[in-house]
Backbone bond lengths (Angstrom), bond angles and torsions (degrees), N, CA, C in turn:
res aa  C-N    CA-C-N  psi(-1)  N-CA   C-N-CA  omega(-1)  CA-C   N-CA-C  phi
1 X - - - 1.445 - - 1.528 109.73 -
2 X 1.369 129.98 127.96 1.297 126.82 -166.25 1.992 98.07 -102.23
3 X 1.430 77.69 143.03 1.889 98.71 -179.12 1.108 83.40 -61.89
4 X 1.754 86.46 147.59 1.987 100.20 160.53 1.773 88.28 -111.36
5 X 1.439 85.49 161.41 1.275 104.76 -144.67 2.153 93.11 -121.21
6 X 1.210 117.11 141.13 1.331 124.05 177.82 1.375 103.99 -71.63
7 X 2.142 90.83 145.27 2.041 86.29 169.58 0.927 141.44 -61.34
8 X 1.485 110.91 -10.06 1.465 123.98 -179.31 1.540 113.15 -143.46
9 X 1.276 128.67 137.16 1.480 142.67 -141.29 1.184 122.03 -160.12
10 X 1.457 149.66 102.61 1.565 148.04 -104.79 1.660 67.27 -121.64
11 X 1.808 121.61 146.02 0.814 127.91 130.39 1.537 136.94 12.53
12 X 0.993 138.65 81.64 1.731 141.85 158.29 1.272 104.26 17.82
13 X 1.170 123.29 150.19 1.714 121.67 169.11 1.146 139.79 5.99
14 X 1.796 115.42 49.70 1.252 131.82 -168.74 1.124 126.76 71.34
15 X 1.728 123.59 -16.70 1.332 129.61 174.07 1.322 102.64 -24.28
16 X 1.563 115.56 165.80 1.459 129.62 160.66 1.554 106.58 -120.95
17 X 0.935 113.59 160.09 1.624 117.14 172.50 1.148 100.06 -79.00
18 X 1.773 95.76 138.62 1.477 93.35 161.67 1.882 115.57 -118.49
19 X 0.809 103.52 42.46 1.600 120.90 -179.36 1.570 119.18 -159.37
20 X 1.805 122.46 112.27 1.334 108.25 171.15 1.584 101.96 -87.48
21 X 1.671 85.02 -164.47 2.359 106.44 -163.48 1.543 73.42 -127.34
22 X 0.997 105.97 132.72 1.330 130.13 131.23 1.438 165.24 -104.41
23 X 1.206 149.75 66.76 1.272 138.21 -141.94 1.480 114.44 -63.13
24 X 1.083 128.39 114.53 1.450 133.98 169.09 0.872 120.96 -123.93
25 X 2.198 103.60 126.70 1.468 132.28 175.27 1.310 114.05 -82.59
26 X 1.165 128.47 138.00 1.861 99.96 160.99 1.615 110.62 105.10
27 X 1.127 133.94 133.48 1.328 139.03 172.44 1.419 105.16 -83.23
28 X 1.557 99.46 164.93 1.967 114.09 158.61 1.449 107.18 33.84
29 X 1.343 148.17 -144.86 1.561 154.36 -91.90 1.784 79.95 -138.58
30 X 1.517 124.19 -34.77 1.308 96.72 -177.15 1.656 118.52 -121.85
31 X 1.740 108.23 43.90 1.374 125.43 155.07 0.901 125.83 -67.37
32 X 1.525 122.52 129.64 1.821 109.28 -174.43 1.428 112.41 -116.76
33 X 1.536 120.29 111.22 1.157 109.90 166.91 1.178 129.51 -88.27
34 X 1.557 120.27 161.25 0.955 143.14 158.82 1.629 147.07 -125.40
35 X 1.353 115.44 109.80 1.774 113.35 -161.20 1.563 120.77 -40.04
36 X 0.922 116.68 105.38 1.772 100.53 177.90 1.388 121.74 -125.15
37 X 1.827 100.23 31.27 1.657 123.83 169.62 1.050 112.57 148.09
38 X 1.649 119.41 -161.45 1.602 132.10 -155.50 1.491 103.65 -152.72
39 X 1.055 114.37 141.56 1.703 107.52 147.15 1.430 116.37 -137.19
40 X 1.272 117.12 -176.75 1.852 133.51 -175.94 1.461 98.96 -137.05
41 X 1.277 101.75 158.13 1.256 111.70 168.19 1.421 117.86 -89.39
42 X 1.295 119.69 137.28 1.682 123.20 171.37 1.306 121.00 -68.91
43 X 1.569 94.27 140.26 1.758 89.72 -178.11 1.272 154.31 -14.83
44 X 1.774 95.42 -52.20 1.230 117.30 166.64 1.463 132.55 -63.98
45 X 1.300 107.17 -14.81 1.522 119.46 -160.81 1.817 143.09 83.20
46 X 1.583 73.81 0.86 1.535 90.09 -153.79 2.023 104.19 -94.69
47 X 1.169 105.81 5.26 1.658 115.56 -168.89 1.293 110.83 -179.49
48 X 1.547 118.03 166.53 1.057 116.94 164.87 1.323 118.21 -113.64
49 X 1.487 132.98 164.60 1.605 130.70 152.36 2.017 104.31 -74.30
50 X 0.888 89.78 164.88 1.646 108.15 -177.87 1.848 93.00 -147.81
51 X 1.323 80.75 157.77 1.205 120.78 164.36 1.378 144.66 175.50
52 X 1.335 114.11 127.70 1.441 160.14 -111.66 1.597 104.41 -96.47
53 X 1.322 125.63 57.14 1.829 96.83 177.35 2.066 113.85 -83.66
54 X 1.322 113.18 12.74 0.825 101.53 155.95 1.545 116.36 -157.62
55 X 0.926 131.79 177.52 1.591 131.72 166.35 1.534 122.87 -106.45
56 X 1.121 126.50 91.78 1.746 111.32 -161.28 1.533 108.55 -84.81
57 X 1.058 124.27 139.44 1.891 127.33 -177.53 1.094 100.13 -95.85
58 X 1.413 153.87 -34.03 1.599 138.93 151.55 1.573 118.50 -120.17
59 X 1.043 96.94 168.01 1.669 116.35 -159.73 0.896 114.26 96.67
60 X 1.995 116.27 -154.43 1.677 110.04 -162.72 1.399 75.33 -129.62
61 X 1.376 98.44 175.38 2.020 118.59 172.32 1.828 103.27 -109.22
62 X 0.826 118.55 128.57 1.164 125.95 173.62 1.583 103.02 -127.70
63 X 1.843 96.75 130.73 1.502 122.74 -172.80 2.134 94.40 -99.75
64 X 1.257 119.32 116.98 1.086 124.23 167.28 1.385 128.82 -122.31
65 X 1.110 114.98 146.12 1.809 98.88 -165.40 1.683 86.13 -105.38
66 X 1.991 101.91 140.81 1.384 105.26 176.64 0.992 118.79 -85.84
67 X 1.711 109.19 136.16 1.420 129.15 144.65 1.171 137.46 -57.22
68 X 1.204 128.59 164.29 1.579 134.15 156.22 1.290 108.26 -53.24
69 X 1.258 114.42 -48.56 1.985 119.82 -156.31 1.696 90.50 -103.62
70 X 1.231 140.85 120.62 1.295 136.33 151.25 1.598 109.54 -117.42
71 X 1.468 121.50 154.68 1.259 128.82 -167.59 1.231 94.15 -155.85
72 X 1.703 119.40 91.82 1.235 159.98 -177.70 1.912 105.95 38.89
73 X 1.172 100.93 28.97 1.597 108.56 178.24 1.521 99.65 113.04
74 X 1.185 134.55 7.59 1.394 110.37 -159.60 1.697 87.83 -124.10
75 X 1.319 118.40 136.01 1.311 136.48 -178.56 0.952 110.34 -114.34
């Protein structure tokens, strides 16, 4: 019988992400992002896990790897 599994699930063995999701509307200086998850890279190197706190229906997704300094998603 397979575990069911929670909607939301911290990273594998304490990892942290090292990349947020962003959904972005809007071009240049007046695009507005917004966080709508994280991912890590998989062991292997070969992909990452993601995960999802939201699903956006327009705009783009932007994969960013985190910094120290962020200014509302925009690097």
């Amino acid at each position: 019988m397979a575990k069911k599994q929670q909607a939301k699930q911290p990273p594998a063995q304490g990892r942290k992400p090292t990349h947020r999701l962003y959904r972005v509307v809007g071009d240049g200086k007046l695009a507005t992002w917004t966080p709508i998850g994280a991912a890590w890279p998989n062991k292997d190197g070969m992909g990452f896990s993601i995960q999802l706190d939201a699903i956006p229906r327009e705009g783009r997704v932007m994969l960013r790897v985190i910094t120290e300094k962020t200014d509302g998603g925009q690097q």
